[in-house]
N, C-alpha and C positions, 0 to 999 in steps of 0.2 A: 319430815313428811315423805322424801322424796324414799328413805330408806326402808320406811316402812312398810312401804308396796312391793319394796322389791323382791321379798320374799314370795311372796303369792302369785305375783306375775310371774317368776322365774320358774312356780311350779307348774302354772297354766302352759305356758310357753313348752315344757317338756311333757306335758300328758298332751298336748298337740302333736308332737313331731311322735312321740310313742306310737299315738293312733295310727298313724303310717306306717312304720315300723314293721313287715313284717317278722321279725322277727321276736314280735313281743307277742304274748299268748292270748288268747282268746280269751280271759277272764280282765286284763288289763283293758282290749279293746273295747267289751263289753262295759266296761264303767263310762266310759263317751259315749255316747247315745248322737248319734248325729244331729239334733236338735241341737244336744249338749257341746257339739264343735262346736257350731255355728255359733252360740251365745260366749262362746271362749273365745273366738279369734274377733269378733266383735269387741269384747272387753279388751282384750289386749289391745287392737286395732285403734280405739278408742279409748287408751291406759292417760293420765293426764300427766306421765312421767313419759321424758323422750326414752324409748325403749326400742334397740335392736338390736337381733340374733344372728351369729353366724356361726360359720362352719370352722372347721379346723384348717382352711385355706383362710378364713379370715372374709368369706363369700357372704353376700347378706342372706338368711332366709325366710326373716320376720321384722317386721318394721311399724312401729305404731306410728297414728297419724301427727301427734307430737311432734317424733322423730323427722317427717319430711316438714315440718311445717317451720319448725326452730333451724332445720341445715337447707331449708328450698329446694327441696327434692320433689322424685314424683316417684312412684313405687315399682310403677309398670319398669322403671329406669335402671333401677340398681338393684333387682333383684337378681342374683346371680351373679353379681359382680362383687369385684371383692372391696374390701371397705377404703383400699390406698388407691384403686383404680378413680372412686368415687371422690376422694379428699387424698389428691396428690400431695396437698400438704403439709397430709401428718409427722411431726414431728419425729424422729427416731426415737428420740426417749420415750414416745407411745408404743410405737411398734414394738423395742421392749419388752415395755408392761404386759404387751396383748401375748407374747411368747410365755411368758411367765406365767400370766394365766391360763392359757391352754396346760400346762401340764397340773394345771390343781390349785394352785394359789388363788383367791380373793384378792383386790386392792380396793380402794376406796381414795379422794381426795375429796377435801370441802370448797378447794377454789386451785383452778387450775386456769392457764391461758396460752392459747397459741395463736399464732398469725394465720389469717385468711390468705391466699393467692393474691386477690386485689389490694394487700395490705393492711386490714380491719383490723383490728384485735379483737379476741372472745374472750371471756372468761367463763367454766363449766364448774359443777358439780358433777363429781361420776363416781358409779361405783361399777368395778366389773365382776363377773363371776363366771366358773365355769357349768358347763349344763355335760350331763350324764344321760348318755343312750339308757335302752334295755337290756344291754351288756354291761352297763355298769360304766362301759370308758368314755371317756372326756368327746363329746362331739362338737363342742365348739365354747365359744361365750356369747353370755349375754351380757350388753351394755348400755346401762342405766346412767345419762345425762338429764342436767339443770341447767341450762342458757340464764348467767348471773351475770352477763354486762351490763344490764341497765342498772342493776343491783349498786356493781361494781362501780360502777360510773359515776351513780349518786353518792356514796360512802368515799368515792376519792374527792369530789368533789368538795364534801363535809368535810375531809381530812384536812385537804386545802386553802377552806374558809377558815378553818378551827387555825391553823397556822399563819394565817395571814393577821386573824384576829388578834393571838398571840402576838404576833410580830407588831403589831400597832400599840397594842398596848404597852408592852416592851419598851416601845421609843416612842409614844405619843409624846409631842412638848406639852399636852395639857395635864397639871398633875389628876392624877383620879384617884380617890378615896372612897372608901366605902363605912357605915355608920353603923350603928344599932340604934336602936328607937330612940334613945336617951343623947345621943347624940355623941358619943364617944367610935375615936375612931378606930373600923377594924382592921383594915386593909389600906395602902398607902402604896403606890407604885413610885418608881425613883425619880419623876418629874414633879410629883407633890415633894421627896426630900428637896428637890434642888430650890425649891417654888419657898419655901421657907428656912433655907441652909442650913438643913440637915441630914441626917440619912432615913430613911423612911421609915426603920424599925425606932427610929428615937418619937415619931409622930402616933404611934397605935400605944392604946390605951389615953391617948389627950381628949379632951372636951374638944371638939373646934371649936367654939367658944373661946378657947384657952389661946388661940393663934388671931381672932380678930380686936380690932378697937371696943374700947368700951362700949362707943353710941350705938354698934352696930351689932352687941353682944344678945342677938334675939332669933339663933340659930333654934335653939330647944324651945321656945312658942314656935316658933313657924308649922316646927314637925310635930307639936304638940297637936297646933291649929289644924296640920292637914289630918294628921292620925286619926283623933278624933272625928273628924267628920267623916270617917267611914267612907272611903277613896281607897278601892282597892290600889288603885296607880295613879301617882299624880309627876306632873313635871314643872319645877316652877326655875327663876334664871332671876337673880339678884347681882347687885354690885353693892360690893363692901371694901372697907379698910383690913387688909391684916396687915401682921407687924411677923417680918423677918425672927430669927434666931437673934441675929444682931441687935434685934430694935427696930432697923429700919421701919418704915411704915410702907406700902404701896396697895393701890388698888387690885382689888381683884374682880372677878365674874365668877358666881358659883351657880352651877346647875344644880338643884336636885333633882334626883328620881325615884321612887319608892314603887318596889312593889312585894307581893308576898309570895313569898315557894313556901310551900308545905306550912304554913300558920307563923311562917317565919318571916319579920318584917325586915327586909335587906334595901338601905337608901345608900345609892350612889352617887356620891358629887365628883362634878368636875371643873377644876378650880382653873382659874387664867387668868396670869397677871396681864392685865388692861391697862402698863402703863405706858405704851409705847401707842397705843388706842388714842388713850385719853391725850396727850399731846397733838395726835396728829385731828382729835376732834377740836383741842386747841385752835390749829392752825385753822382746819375747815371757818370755824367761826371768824376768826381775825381774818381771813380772806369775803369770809360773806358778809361782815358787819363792822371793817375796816379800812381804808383808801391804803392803796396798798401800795402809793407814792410817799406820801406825807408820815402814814401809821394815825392819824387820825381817823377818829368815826365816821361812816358813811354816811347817807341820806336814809340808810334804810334803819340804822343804830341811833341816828338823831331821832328819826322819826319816834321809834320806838320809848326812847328817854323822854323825850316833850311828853307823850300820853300819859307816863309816868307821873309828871312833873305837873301834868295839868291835874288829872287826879288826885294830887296831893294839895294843888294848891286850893280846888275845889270845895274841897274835905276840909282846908283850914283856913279859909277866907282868906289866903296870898296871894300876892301878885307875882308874874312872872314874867321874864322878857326874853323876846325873840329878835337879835342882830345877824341882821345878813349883810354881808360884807364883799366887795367887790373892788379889786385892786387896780390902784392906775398907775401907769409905768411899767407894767410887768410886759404888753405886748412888745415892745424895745430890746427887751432880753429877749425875746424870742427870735426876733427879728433880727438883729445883731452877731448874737453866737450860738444861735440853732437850740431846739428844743430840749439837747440834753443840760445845758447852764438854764433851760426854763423849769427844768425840773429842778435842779438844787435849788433854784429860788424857790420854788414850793414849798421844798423841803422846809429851808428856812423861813419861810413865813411862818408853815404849820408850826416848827419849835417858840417862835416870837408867840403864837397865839396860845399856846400852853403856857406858857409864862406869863400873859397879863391875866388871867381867870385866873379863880376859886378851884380849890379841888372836886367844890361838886359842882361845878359847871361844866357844859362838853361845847368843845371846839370842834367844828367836824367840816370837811370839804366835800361840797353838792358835785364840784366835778369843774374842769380848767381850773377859771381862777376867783372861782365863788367859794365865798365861806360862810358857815350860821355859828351863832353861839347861843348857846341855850343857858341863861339865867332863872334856874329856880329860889323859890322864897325868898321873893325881894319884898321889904316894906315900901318904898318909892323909887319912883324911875328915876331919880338922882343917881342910885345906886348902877344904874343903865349907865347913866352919863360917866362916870367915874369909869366907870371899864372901858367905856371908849376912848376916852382919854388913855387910858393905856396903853390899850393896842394902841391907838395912833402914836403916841410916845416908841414904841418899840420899834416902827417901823424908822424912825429919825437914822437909826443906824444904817449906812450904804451896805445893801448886800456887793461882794467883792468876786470879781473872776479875772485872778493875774494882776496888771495893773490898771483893770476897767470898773471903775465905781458905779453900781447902779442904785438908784435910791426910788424905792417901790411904795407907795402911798395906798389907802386906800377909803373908800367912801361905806358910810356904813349907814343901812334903815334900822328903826329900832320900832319893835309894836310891846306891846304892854297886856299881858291879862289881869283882868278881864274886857277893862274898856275897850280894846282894837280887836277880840275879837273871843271865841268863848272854845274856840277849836283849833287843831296844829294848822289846819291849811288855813284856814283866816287869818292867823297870825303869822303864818311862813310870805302872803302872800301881801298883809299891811307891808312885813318888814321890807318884803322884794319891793313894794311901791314907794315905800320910803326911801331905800336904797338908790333908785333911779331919781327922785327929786334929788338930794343929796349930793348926786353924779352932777347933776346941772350946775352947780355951785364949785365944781372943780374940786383936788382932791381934798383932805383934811377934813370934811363936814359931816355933820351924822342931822340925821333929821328923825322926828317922832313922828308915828306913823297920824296920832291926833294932832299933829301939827302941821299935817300935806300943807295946809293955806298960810300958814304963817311962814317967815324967814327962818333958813337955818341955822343953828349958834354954833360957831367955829369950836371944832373942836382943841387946837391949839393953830400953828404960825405953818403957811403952806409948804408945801413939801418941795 
């Protein structure tokens, strides 16, 4: 665009300075009509290319508004000055150019940049040329600029992001692949080879299909399911099994994203092994829903397994029972040799209380030195009484510190579903009251929660 002008303005520019010119002839003058100035140096003046003329000193003698507007000039300013007075500094390799042009030469550049005084950088398009009196000889040039840093600025920018991009992708640890509709893969970066130990180029042309578990083998419906539904772009994020080169098995995280260029359906996944996740979501849980002294279940992991248990037992007309238990002797060890031998006595309690139960029973500590046990589908509370008996049995052993025998008893309530009570807190809180009658009777006794009024029945020989 810019180039385009410049032939026309170059000619305007020179039938201006002609008009002047005495020495050019009256049939030249007479083609300018003084209207016809007036509407020339207007056009020029207001050319939308920055555009100024000088002399063979390099002196300004025409300047479009452009021109001051792009270098912050004023015109009254640097007319008659010469163009290094005005931009100290120009570079020599300009000054140069501008000689070479005066004797006849054209130049032309499409991105050029020099340093401002205050430090800036510019970047220009220029093209220069020389201008011809009515004698035919060289009276100076004219010079035709484009102000393209903002240009520039953006396109380095894009160069920058475009490279950083690269660079991410390059070394993301997440592997990223790309698909065709059908579900075969096109593209594979070197974190997908490592993600499956291989090299990348051994993964394109595979099914993914071909790298997941069987159960989880519903890669091609997904994309079937979203394709079909006419979604120009869609983003969906599953967890599945794939299986190594090796065999291995391990979890992953797969992103899709689909979208279309040119009628072309292009889905990106980005795959992430989850197993060092899923471990540490492990942990989360056994810290939220484990006593993280003993390794037994919490109040909040009991709670949860009772609701279980009662809805099951609901469902099939069973009974269930709830023991809470409460240890005597144990304050003595604390007392004695300080809280940390009160902790291994927990410790070893909770292992004793794993060992008298069922596998599907849970043993779990409320916190100190309370404990519940949750018995599901029991036919009679007989079946209550027998576990008690064991735990109390377990505790017969003296837990040991050095040469100090200490020997830990304890008192247990026991409530029964459905008769003590038809919900977890009625029957957590039968147990607690039995628990406490229990306690009155000294250690070794267990009491039924439907038996508050009656005497307790030993559970064996006191401790």
């Amino acid at each position: 665009m810019l180039y385009a002008a410049i032939g026309l303005v170059c000619m305007l520019l020179v039938l201006l300075l002609r008009r002047g010119d005495t020495r050019s002839s009256s049939i030249e003058k007479k083609r300018i009509s003084p209207v016809d100035e007036k509407f020339l140096r207007l056009f020029v003046k207001h050319c939308p290319a920055a555009v100024a003329m000088f002399d063979r000193e390099m002196r300004y003698v025409m300047v479009s508004d452009r021109w001051l507007d792009d270098y912050r000039l004023h015109e009254p300013s640097i007319i008659g000055k010469t163009h290094y007075e005005v931009f100290p500094e120009v570079p020599e390799r300009w000054k140069a150019i501008h000689q070479r042009c005066l004797t006849g030469v054209s130049e032309r550049c499409d991105e050029d940049s020099f340093e401002r005084v205050d430090g800036t950088l510019e970047w220009l398009k220029w093209e220069i040329q020389p201008w011809h009196n009515s004698s035919g000889e060289i009276g100076g040039i004219i010079m035709f600029t484009n102000v393209i840093t903002d240009r520039k600025n953006i396109e380095t920018s894009l160069h920058e992001k475009e490279q950083r991009l690269n660079a991410v992708v390059n070394n993301v640890v997440d592997g990223i692949i790309t698909l065709d509709s059908s579900g075969f893969i096109l593209t594979a970066n070197s974190s997908a080879g490592r993600l499956f130990g291989c090299q990348p180029a051994d993964l394109v042309g595979l099914p993914l299909n071909s790298l997941l578990l069987r159960q989880d083998k519903n890669i091609k419906s997904i994309l079937d399911s979203r394709l079909s539904s006419g979604d120009d772009c869609f983003a969906d994020v599953f967890e599945m099994s794939a299986v190594k080169d090796t065999g291995v098995q391990f979890p992953i995280e797969i992103g899709f994203s689909m979208t279309n260029f040119n009628g072309r359906t292009v889905i990106t996944c980005i795959l992430r092994d989850i197993t060092e996740r899923k471990r540490q979501e492990e942990e989360i849980s056994r810290i939220a829903y484990y006593d993280s002294l003993t390794g037994l279940p919490n109040r909040t992991l009991f709670q949860d397994r009772l609701s279980v248990a009662l809805a099951n037992a609901a469902r099939k007309q069973d009974q269930l029972a709830v023991m809470f238990i409460d240890l005597d002797g144990f304050k003595r060890i604390n007392d004695e040799l300080g809280h940390a031998a009160g902790d291994e006595a927990l410790i070893e309690i909770g292992r004793r209380l794993r060992g008298a139960i069922r596998d599907c029973d849970t043993a779990a500590r409320l916190g100190g030195d309370e404990f519940v046990v949750l018995l599901p589908a029991i036919h009679h509370r007989d079946a209550a009484a027998r576990v008690a008996h064991r735990i109390h049995r377990s505790f017969h052993e003296a837990i040991v510190f050095g040469e100090q025998s200490f020997f830990v008893g304890g008192s247990i309530g026991i409530s029964i579903f459905p008769q003590d009570g038809q919900d977890s807190e009625k029957l957590v809180k039968s147990a607690d009251a039995s628990m406490y009658q229990a306690k009155r009777y000294g250690s070794g006794f267990f009491v039924y929660a439907s038996d508050l009024s009656s005497a307790p029945g030993a559970l064996a020989e006191h401790v």
